[in-house]
N, C-alpha and C positions, 0 to 999 in steps of 0.2 A: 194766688199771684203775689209776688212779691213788693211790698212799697217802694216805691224809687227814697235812693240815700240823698237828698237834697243838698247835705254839708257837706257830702264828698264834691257834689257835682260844684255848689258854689265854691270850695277850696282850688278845684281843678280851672275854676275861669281864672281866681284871682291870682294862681300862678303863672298861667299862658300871659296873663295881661303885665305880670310883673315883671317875667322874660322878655316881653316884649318891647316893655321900657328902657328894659337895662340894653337889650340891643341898638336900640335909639341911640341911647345915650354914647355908645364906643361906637358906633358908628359915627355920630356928629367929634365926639372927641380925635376918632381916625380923621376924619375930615379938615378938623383943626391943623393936627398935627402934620397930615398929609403921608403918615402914616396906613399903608394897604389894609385892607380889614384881614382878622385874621383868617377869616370860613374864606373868603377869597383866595387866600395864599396857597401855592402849591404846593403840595407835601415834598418836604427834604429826602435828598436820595440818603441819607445814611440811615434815614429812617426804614427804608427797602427794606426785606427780608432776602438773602442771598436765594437765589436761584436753583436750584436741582434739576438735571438734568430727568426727564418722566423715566420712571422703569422698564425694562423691556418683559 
């Protein structure tokens, strides 16, 4: 059996926790600013990909 990788496992907390902060943080600064958050926001229609008709 294989030893469990320990540094990966603790590198993998202290990024979730790092992400975690930094979304805090644009969050409280969205807030500030009054500003929508961006995971909120609707995706733009020009962003769309044109449409095709399905094939027969």
């Amino acid at each position: 059996m294989a030893k469990p990788n320990y540094g990966y496992q603790k590198r993998q907390r202290e990024l979730a926790k790092k992400q975690k902060k930094e979304e805090k943080l644009r969050a409280k600064a969205n807030a500030r600013t009054g500003a929508p958050n961006a995971d909120e926001a609707p995706p733009a229609a020009d962003d769309a990909e044109p449409q095709q008709p399905p094939s027969a």
